[in-house]
C-alpha positions in Angstrom: 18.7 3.2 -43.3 22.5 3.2 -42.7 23.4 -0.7 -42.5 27.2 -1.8 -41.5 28.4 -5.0 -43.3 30.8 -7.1 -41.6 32.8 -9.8 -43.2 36.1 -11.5 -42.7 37.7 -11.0 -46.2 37.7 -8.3 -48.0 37.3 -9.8 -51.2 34.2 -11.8 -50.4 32.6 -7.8 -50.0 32.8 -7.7 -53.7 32.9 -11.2 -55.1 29.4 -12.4 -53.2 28.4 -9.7 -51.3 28.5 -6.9 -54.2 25.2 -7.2 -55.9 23.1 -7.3 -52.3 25.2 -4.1 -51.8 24.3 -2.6 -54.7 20.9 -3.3 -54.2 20.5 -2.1 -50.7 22.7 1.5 -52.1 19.7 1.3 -55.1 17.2 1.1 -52.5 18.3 4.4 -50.8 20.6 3.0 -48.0 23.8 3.6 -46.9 26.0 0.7 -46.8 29.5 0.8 -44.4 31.7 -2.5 -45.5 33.9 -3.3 -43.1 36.7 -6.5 -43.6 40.3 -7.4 -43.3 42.9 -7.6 -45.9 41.7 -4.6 -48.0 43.5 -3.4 -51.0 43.3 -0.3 -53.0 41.5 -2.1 -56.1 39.0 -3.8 -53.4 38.1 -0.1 -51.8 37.5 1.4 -54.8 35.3 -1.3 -56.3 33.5 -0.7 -53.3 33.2 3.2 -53.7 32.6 3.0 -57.5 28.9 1.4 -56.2 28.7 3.9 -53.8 29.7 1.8 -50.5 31.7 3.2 -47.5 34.9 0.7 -46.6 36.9 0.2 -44.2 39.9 -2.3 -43.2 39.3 -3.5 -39.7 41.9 -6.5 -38.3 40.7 -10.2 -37.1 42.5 -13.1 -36.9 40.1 -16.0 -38.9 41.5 -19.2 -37.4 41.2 -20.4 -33.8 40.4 -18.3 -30.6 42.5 -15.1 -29.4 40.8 -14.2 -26.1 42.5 -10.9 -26.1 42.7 -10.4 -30.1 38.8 -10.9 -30.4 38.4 -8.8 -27.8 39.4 -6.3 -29.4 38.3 -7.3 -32.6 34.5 -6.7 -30.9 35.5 -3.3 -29.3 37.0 -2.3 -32.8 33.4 -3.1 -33.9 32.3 -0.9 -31.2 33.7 1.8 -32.5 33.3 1.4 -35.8 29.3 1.5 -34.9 29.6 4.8 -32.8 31.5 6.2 -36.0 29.1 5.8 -38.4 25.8 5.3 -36.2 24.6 2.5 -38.6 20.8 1.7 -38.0 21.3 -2.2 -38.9 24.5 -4.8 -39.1 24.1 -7.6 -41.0 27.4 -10.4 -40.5 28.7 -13.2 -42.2 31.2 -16.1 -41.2 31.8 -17.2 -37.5 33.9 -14.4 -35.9 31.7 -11.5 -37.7 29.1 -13.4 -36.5 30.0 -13.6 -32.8 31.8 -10.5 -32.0 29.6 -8.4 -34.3 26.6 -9.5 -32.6 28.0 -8.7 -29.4 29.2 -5.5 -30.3 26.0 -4.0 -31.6 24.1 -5.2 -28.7 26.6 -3.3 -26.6 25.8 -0.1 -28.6 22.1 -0.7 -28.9 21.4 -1.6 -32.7 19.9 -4.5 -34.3 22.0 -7.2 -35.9 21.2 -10.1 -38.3 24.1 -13.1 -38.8 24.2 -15.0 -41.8 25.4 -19.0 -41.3 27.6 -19.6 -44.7 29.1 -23.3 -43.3 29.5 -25.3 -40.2 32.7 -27.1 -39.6 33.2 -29.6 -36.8 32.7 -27.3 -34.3 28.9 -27.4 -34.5 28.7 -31.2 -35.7 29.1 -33.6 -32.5 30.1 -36.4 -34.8 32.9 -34.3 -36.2 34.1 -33.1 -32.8 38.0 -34.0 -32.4 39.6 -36.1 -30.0 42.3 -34.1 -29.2 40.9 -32.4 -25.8 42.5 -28.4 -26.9 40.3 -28.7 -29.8 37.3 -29.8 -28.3 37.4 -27.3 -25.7 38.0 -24.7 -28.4 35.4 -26.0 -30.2 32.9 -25.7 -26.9 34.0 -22.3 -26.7 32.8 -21.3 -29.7 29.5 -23.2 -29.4 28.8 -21.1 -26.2 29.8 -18.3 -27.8 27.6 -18.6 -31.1 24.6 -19.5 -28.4 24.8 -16.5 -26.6 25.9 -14.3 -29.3 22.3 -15.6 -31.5 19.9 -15.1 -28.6 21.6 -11.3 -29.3 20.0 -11.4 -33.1 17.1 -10.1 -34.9 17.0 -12.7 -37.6 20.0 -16.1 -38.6 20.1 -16.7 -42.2 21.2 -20.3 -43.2 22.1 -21.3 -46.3 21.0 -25.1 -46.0 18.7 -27.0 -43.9 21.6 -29.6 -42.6 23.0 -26.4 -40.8 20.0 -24.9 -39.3 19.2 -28.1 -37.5 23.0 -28.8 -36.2 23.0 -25.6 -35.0 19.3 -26.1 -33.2 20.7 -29.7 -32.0 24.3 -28.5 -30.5 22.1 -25.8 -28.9 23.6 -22.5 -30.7 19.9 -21.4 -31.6 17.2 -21.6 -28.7 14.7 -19.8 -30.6 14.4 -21.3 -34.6 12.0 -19.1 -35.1 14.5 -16.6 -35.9 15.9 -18.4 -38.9 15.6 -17.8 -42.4 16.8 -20.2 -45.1 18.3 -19.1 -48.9 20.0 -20.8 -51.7 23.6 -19.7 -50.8 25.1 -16.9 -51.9 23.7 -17.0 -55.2 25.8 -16.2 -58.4 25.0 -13.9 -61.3 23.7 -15.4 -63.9 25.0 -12.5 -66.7 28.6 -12.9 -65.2 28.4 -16.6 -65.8 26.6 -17.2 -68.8 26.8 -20.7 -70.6 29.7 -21.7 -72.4 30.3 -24.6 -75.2 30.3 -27.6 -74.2 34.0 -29.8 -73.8 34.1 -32.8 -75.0 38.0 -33.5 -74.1 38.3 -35.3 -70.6 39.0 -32.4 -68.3 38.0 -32.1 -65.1 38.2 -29.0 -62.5 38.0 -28.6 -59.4 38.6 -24.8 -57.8 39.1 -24.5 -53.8 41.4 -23.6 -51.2 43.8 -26.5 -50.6 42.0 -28.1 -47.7 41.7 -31.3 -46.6 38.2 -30.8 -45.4 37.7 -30.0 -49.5 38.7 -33.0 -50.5 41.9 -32.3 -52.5 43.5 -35.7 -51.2 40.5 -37.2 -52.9 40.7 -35.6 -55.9 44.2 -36.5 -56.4 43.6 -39.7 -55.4 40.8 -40.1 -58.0 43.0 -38.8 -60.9 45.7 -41.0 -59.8 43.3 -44.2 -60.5 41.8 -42.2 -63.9 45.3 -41.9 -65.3 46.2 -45.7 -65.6 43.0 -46.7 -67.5 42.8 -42.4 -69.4 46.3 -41.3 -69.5 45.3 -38.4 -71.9 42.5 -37.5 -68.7 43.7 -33.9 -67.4 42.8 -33.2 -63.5 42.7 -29.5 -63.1 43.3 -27.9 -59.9 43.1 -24.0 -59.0 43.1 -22.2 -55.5 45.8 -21.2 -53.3 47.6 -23.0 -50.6 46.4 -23.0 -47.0 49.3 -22.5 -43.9 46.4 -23.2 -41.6 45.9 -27.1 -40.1 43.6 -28.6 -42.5 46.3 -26.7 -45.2 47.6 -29.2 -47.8 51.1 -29.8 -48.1 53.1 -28.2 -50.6 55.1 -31.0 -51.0 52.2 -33.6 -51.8 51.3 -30.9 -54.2 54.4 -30.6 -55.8 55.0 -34.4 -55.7 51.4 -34.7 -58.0 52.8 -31.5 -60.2 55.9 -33.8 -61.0 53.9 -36.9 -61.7 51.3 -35.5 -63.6 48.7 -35.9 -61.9 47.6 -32.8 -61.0 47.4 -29.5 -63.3 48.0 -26.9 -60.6 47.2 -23.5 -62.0 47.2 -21.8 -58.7 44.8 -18.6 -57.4 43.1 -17.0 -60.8 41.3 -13.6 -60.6 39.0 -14.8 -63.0 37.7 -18.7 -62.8 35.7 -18.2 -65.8 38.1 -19.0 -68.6 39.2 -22.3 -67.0 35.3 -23.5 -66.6 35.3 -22.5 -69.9 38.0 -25.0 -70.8 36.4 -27.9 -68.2 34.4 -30.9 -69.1 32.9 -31.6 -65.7 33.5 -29.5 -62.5 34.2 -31.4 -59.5 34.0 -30.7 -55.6 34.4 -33.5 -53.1 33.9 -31.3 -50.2 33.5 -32.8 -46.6 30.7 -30.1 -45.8 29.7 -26.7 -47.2 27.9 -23.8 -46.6 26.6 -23.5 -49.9 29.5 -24.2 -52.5 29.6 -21.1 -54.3 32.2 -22.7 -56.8 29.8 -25.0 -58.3 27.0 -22.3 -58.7 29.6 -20.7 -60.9 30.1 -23.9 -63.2 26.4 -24.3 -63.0 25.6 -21.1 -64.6 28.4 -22.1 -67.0 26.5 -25.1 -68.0 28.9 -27.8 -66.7 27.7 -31.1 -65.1 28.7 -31.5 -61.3 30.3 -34.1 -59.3 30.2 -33.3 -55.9 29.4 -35.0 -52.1 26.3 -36.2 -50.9 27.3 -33.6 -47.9 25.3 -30.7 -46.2 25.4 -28.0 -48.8 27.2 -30.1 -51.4 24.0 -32.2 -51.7 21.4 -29.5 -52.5 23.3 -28.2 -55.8 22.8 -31.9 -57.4 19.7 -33.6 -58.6 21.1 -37.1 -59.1 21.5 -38.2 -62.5 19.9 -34.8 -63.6 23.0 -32.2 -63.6 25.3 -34.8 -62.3 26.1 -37.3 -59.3 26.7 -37.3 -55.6 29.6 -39.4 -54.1 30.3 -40.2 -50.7 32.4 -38.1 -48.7 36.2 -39.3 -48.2 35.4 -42.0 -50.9 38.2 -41.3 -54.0 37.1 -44.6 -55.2 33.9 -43.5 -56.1 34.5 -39.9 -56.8 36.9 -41.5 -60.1 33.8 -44.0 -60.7 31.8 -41.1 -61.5 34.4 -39.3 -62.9 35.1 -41.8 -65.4 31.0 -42.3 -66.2 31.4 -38.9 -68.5 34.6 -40.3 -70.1 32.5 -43.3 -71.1 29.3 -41.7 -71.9 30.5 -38.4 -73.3 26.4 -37.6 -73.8 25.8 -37.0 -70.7 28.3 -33.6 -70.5 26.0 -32.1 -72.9 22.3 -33.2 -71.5 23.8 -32.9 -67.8 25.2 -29.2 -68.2 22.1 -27.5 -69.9 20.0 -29.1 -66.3 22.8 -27.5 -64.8 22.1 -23.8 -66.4 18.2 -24.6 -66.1 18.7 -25.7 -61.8 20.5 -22.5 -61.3 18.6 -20.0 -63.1 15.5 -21.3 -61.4 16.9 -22.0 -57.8 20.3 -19.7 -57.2 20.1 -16.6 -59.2 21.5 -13.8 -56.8 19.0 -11.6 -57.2 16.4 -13.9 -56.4 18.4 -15.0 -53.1 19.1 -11.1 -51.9 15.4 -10.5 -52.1 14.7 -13.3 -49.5 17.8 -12.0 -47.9 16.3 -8.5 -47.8 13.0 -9.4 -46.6 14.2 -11.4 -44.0 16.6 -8.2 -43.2 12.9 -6.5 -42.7 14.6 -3.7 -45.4 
């Protein structure tokens, strides 16, 4: 089969997307990758596994009646180029406007759900009255656009049923469920344990991440562990929820933070981490802390959809609630104070994520349900 991938970053094609297209090339298809923000490096990781890419424009944030317009006819197109027999989706605009454009030219498409925001939680919704209507516009939109699907892949349960309750999936039968994205276990294989009180966290600078909270947590840490390091990598955000780069500066200056940016390659700075920590308002599946799983670090995350399903409680580390920095440094400061647990806590880590998220063993459900 020819099967046209549709994503809205390029370098998510290669960084969680690469070995499901590997697989499907090893199977005998043909796979067309299609994303923004392409560079020459991304295109020819993608030909060197024997993908097809292209570079095809959408704007990620909010609602451009005519720009997704023509983001779907661009689709269109794209599809009566290369006559693909399949096109599998992932994020919200993919999801939408690709669904609606294969329908237009006849062929099957499958949408994978990788997070809900406060769109598609009714709790969440904002008070300000241009958001909620923008938010109601994409609900009707994801409603119509999955009665248009062969199959939904979730990556959660706490997803699949907010998107059956806000009505954006009449027919659950379609669904399919995985453990996230998966990570590669040989990519991240276990590294020595740290015994030095350093803790990461690795994100875009979000609110809805929890970098406030983070900060906030090393900023009660410090007084009572001055010689505690709170490590902080991902770039900065121009969108709403964006973090300001003056708070950020502000903690640089204090010492609160240790800001080390975007990295290309996270795996020398888990390396160098004594607990990795997330306090994430709501994930798809947190592919971040799959990555210090498999590197045999103990988690502290949120007790959040998606956040919650990487962390057996007192096993491979401990949930927090969400917006709480109080109790995100509580059990922070639990592994300064009983230093045994990095050790016993990381190898659960390594064993929960061999057995539950290894990629391979995620694209194979994804396949199936894929009908490939």
């Amino acid at each position: 089969m020819k099967i046209l991938i549709l994503a809205s970053y390029a370098p998510s094609l290669v960084n969680f997307r690469g070995p499901l297209i590997e697989t499907l090339i090893d199977m005998g298809h043909t796979v067309i990758a299609a994303a923004p923000d392409f560079t020459e490096p991304l295109h020819e990781d993608l030909r060197s596994i024997g993908a097809i890419s292209h570079e095809i424009a959408v704007s990620r944030n909010g609602i451009s009646v005519l720009g997704d317009i023509r983001y779907c006819l661009n689709i269109y197109r794209l599809i009566h180029e290369h006559q693909p027999d399949l096109l599998f989706s992932y994020t919200i605009k993919p999801n939408i406007w690709g669904a609606f454009a294969a329908a237009m030219a006849g062929i099957a498409s499958i949408s994978m759900v990788t997070g809900l925001g406060a769109a598609f939680t009714v709790s969440d919704a904002p008070q300000n009255a241009k958001k909620r209507l923008a938010f109601s516009i994409a609900r009707r939109l994801y409603r119509w656009s999955s009665s248009l699907n062969k199959c939904l892949i979730f990556q959660n349960p706490d997803d699949l049923q907010d998107f059956i309750d806000v009505g954006c999936l009449r027919d659950p039968s379609k669904a399919t469920l995985v453990h996230g994205s998966g990570v590669d276990l040989s990519h991240f294989s276990p590294a020595p344990s740290v015994r030095k009180p350093v803790f990461l966290m690795i994100a875009r600078l979000l609110r809805n991440k929890g970098v406030l909270e983070y900060a906030a947590a090393a900023e009660i840490l410090r007084v009572r562990h001055p010689d505690a390091c709170f490590r902080l990598i991902g770039p900065l955000d121009p969108g709403i929820d964006g973090i300001d780069s003056a708070d950020l500066q502000a903690w640089v200056a204090a010492g609160t933070i240790d800001y080390a940016g975007a990295v290309e390659d996270v795996r020398p700075h888990l390396a160098d981490a004594m607990v990795y920590v997330l306090p994430s308002y709501r994930e798809g599946t947190p592919r971040s802390v799959l990555e210090a799983m498999a590197t045999g670090r103990a988690i502290i995350t949120t007790d959040a959809p998606g956040c919650r399903e990487t962390v057996q409680e007192g096993v491979n580390g401990f949930l927090v609630p969400v917006r709480d920095s109080v109790a995100l440094a509580a059990a922070m400061e639990k592994f300064i104070i009983e230093p045994e647990l990095i050790d016993r806590m990381g190898t659960q880590s390594r064993r929960i994520v061999t057995e539950k998220y290894d990629v391979h063993k995620v694209n194979a459900v994804m396949i199936d349900a894929m009908g490939l």
